[in-house]
N, C-alpha and C positions, 0 to 999 in steps of 0.2 A: 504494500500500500504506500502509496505518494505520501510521503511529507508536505504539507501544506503550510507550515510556519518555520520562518526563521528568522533568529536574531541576531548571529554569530558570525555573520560571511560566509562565504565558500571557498576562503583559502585562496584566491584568486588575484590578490594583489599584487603577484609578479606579472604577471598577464595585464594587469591594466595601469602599473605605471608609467609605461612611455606616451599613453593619452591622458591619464591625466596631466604628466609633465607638459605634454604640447600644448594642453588648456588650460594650465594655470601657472605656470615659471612664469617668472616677472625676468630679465633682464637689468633694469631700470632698480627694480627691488633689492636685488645682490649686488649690486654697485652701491647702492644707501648701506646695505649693512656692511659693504666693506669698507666703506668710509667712516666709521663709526654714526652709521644714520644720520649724518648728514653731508649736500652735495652741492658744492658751489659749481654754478656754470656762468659764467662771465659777470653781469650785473647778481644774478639770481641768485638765492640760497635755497635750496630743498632740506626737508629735518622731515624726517619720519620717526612716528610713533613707536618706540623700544618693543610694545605689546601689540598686534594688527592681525587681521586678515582671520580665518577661518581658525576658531576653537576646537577642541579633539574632536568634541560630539560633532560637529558640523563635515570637520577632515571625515568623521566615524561614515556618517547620511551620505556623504556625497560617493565617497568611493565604495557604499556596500551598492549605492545605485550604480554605478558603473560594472559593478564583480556581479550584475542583479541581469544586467543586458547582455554580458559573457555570461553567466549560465542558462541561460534558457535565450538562446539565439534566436529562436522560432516563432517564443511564444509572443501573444500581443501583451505589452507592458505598460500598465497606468499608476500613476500617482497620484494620492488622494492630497487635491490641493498642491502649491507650490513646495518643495522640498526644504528649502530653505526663502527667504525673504530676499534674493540676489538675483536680478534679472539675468546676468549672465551666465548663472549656475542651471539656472532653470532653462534657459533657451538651449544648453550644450545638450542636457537631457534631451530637449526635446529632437536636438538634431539626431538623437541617437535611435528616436523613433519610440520613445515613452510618452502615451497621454498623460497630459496633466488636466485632473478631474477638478472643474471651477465648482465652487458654491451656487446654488441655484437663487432667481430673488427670494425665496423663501429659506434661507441660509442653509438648507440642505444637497447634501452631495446627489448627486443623480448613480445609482450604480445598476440601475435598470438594465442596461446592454454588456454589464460581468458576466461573466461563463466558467465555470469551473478552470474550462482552461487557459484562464485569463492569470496575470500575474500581476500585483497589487502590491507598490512601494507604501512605505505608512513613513510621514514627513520626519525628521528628526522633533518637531511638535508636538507628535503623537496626535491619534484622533479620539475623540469621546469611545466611551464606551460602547454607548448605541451603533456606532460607526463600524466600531470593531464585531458586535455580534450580528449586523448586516452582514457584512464581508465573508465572515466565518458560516455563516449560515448560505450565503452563495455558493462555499465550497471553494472558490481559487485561492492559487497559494500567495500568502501574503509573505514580506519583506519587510521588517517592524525596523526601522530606524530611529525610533525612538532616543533622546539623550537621553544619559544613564543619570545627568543632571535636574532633569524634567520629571525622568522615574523617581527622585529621591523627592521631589514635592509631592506627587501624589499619594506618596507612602504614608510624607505626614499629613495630608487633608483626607486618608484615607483612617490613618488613626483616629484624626479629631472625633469623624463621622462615630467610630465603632465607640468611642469613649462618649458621646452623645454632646459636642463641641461644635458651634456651628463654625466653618471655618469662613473665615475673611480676607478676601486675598487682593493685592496689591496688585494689579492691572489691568488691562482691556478687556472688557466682558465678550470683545465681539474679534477677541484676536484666538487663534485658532489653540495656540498652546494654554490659553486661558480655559480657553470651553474643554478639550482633554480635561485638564486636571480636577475643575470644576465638577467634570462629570463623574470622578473618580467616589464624592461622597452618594452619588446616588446608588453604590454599593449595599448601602445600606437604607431600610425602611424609613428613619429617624434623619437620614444625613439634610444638613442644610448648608448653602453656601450663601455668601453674598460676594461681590466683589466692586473694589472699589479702587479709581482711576489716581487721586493723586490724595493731597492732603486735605483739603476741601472739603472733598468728599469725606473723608475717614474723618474727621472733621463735628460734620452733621450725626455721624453714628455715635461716634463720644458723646455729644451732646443728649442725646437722646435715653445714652445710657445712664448719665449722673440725672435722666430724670427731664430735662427740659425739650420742646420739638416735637414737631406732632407726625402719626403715623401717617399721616394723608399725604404729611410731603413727601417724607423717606419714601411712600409707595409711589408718587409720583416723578421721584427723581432716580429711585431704583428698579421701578416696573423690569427692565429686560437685566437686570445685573443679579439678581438672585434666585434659589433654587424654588421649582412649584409651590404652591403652596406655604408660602414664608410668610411670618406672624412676626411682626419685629417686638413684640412683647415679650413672646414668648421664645424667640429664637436666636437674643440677645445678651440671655441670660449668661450663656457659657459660650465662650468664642477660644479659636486658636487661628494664629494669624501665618499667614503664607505668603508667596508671591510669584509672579509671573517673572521667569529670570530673567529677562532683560531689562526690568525697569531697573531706572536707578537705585543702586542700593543703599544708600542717605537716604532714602526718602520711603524704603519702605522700613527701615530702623525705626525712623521716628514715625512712623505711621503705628506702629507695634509699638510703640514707649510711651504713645498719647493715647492708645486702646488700654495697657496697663494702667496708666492712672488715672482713668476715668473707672477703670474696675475699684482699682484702691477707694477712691471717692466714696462708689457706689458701696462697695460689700467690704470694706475694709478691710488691711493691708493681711490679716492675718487670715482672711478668707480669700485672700483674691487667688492662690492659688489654686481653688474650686471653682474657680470664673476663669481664668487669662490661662491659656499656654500659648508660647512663640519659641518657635528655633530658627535658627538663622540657615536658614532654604536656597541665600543668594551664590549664585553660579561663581566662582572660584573663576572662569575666565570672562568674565562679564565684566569682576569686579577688575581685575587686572588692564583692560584694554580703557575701562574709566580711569582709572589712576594715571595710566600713559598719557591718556589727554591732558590730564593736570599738568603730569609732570611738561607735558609739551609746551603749554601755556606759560611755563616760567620764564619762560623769554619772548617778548614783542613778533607776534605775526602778523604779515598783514592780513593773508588770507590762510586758512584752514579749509579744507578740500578733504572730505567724508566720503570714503566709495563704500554704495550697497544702496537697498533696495529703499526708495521711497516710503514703503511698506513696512519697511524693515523697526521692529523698535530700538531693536540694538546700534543700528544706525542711527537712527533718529537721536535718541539719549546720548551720545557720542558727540553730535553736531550741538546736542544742548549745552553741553560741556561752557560753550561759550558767552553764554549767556551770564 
């Protein structure tokens, strides 16, 4: 019987390094790094980021996609959603003859036209759960590129759930590695999420908790950000906090340090342990490639030049740096 999932490669990486090299060596890139990253060309200075470009997990997603079209030559090959958030990661794929499966308007995947012997990449984002047991109930074999960074949140919004913790998570309700992990408490009967965009927002929840702020709004301003059936009365009570890794990680520290003392407030320091749990969720190269910008910042630029996807948050948060 066919194997149908896999998470590990195919052992295939000698086979597809000289395409990857031909699609992603930089030239230009090893000349910065042998200059100590930085490159004067007559008037101009170039300085490159010590930290850049593609983290394990992303190195992990791209080349198992690549070892994914060398093993199964024949078959038809789709991607649920873009792979990564880099226009030119996704279009190599696409040259390689992998569909990339869009969000429909009604934010669902279309996998109508899958066939058992269809073969189905799963993004380094990972997909909800629902996603997963379509696919698996389709029968083709799936390619989980999942980050092992992304798995280590779901595990904790997946404890919160089992521990009966609604968990509150620090990012895009409508970003794809959000909704994954979001989906991870629906696990369970009891699991609730909320998720919330910056400090603002997390914000109005503190407030609500020490008591002040009315449910009308919070259900007005959180309508698409939380799980079915959410009671902010009742679903408040106990929270543990998590995050979407690419947000800034400053900002979901103290998003989690202003949830904590609004618990204090509320149930008092020596109960809040029965209210508040947070562990620190943020991606080890997330935080490394923000710091590189700091550190990049300590000398006058005029311009700073971000490459990746528009889309991208990790890009995005990068280019905020500047701000």
């Amino acid at each position: 019987m066919e194997n149908t999932y896999f998470r590990k490669g195919f052992g295939l990486k000698s086979e597809i390094a000289g395409r990857l090299a031909a699609d992603y060596h930089s030239g230009v890139v090893e000349a910065l790094r042998a200059s100590n990253y930085r490159l004067v060309v007559g008037p101009l200075t170039f300085r490159l980021a010590r930290e850049f470009g593609f983290c394990y997990g992303v190195d992990r997603a791209v080349e198992y996609a690549y070892e994914t079209r060398t093993k199964f030559p024949g078959r038809r090959l789709f991607l649920v959603g873009e792979i990564i958030h880099n226009p030119h990661v996704n279009q190599k794929l696409r040259d390689m003859g992998i569909t990339i499966l869009a969000h429909q308007e009604d934010g669902e995947f279309d996998f109508s036209g899958l066939t058992p012997d269809d073969v189905v990449i799963m993004p380094a984002f990972g997909v909800t759960i629902r996603d997963f047991e379509r696919l698996r109930g389709i029968g083709c074999v799936l390619v989980d590129t999942t980050c092992g960074s992304v798995l280590n949140v779901w595990k904790r919004v997946e404890s919160y759930a089992r521990d009966g913790f609604t968990a509150i998570i620090h990012g895009k309700h409508y970003h794809e590695e959000t909704k994954a992990t979001a989906s991870q408490v629906m696990k369970y009967p009891e699991g609730r999420y909320l998720v919330v965009f910056d400090m603002a927002e997390a914000r109005m929840i503190c407030d609500f908790i020490e008591g002040k702020g009315s449910v009308a709004a919070l259900e007005a301003k959180f309508r698409q950000a939380v799980s079915p059936g959410f009671a902010f009365e009742r679903d408040l009570s106990r929270v543990g906090i998590a995050n979407q890794t690419t947000m800034l990680s400053g900002e979901s520290l103290a998003i989690a340090d202003e949830v904590r003392k609004s618990m204090i407030r509320r149930h008092g320091a020596e109960a809040a342990g029965d209210h508040f749990r947070s562990f620190d969720t943020i991606c080890s190269a997330t935080q490394e490639r923000q710091d590189a910008i700091l550190a990049l910042l300590q000398e006058p630029l005029d311009v700073m030049i971000v490459v990746g996807g528009y889309n991208s948050s990790n890009a995005c948060h990068l280019a905020a740096r500047l701000q």
